[in-house]
C-alpha positions, 0 to 999 in steps of 0.5 A: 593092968599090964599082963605079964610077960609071955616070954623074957629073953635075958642077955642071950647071945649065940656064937659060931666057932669057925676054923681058920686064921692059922697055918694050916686051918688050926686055929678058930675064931668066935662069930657072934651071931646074937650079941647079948639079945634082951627083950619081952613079949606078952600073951596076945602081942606081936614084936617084929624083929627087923635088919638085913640079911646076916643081922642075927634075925633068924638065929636069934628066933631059933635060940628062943626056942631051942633050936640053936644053942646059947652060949650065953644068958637065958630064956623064961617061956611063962616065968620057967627058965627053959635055956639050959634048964630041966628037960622037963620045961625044955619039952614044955616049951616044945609043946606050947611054942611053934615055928613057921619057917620061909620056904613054904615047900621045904617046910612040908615033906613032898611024899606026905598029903597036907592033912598027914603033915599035920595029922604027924603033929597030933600025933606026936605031941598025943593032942588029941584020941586017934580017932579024933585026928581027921575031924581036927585036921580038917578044922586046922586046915578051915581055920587057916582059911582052905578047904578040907579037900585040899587035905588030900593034896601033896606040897606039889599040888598046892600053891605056895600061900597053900603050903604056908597055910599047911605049915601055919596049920601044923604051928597051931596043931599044938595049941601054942602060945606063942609063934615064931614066924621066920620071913614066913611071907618072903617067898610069896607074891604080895597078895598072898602075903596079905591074905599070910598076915590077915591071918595071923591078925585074926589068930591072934586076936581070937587065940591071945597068941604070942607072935615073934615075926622075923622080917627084912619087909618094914611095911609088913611088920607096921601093919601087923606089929605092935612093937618093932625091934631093930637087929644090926650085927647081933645086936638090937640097936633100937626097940619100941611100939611101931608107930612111935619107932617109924614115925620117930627112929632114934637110931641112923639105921633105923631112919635109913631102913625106913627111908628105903621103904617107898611110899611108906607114908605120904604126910611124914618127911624122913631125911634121907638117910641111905645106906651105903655099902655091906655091913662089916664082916662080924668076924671082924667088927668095927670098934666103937659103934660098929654101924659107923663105917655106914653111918651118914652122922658119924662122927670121931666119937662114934670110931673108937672105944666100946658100943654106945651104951643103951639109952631108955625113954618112955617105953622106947630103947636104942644105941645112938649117942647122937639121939637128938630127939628127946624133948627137954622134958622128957625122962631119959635114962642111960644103962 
């Protein structure tokens, strides 16, 4: 039986107001950071959110949980609408979601030892008696795979897999459901990264953890994902389970994402599909499908009207209309 969903992010969008564009700086343009965002998560299941830099990843991962403001749609944490909603299941949601963020220093403040950073957030969110605290720290701090002497160690004296241990460490402080990790491994050397997502592998498996995972790193993501989203302009343009988007992208970007991945996999042929040039200002997007000026099969179609609508196939979305992909015989619906 399919488990309901964790999280439902409904049409959401954020938008930056920017000045400029009229004499003397008066007037202000709308940036649209995430442009109408839907997606599901359940308990236990890892979705990685996937682009390049400026893609809308990491605002979208903080409008989830509060930490931007929406401008438009909704976000049900456990079947309770928490954007815009009461302050009540706001607070909630703080209390059972966390975030982990890339720099691994900046994250932690320099004048506070590892086991007080993570003794502030029992504190705070009252998890556990006073004199309950140090016992539980040093069990977060041995969850995550250090020893609890490093506890007594500041952020400088720490590596930096350490210190992203220290701030996976004060994510799980809170007993969450659902974490959402933000280019958490970006900054660390490779094998660091791996013994990173080994851990959120087992903390997800032992913990029925909800995981968003925001990366520009595809490989990372197939190993640890079940389902990939691919973000291009604040829109995904293409979502299903991991394997089956690698091994058969539907949509250009997608295949050129894949095809800048080395080695990726030495039995499956990809054309190579490279990407040329910088993604167009988002102040000012391209009509029709606003991945055209890049797109090595675009064609007059594609140049001119509004964004390709959404096409749907056993479990799988995406925004192409030149998907030739679909087996004749396989269901295919177009929202």
């Amino acid at each position: 039986m399919k488990k309901p969903a964790l999280l439902v992010v409904d049409d959401l969008s954020v938008e930056f107001t920017q000045r400029g564009g009229a004499p003397f700086g008066l007037g202000r343009r709308s940036l649209a950071a995430v442009n109408h965002v839907t997606l599901e998560l359940r308990a236990g299941e890892a979705l990685g959110i996937v682009g390049e830099s400026g893609s809308g990843k990491s605002t979208l991962g903080r409008a989830i949980l509060g930490l931007e403001r929406a401008s438009g749609g909704a976000v049900t944490f456990d079947g309770m609408r928490v954007s815009g909603g009461a302050r009540a299941d706001m607070e909630r949601l703080r209390r059972e979601t966390a975030m982990v963020f890339q720099d691994p220093y900046g994250a932690l403040n320099p004048r506070m030892t590892a086991a007080q950073a993570i003794a502030e957030v029992l504190v705070v969110h009252r998890k556990v008696p006073t004199a309950d605290i140090p016992a539980r720290v040093d069990e977060l701090l041995t969850l995550v795979g250090l020893r609890p002497e490093l506890g007594a160690r500041r952020p400088a004296s720490l590596s930096g897999g350490q210190c992203q241990r220290v701030g996976v460490a004060r994510a799980l402080a809170v007993d969450p459901r659902l974490i959402i990790a933000d280019e958490c491994v970006a900054a660390l050397d490779v094998s660091i990264q791996g013994q990173i997502i080994n851990l959120f592998m087992e903390l997800r498996e032992s913990m029925e953890l909800g995981l968003i995972f925001i990366a520009h790193d595809l490989a990372i993501v197939r190993r640890l994902c079940d389902r990939v989203a691919v973000m291009y302009l604040g829109r995904i343009v293409e979502e299903g389970p991991t394997e089956d988007v690698f091994r058969s992208p539907r949509h250009p970007y997608t295949a050129s994402l894949i095809s800048a991945i080395p080695e990726i996999d030495p039995d499956m042929v990809l054309a190579p599909h490279l990407l040329a040039g910088d993604p167009p200002s988002p102040m000012r997007l391209p009509e029709g499908c606003t991945f055209h000026p890049r797109c090595p099969k675009a064609q007059d179609i594609c140049r001119s009207g509004q964004p390709p609508s959404e096409r749907r196939s056993t479990g799988r979305r995406w925004t192409c209309i030149l998907d030739t992909k679909t087996p004749a015989n396989e269901p295919m619906e177009v929202s």
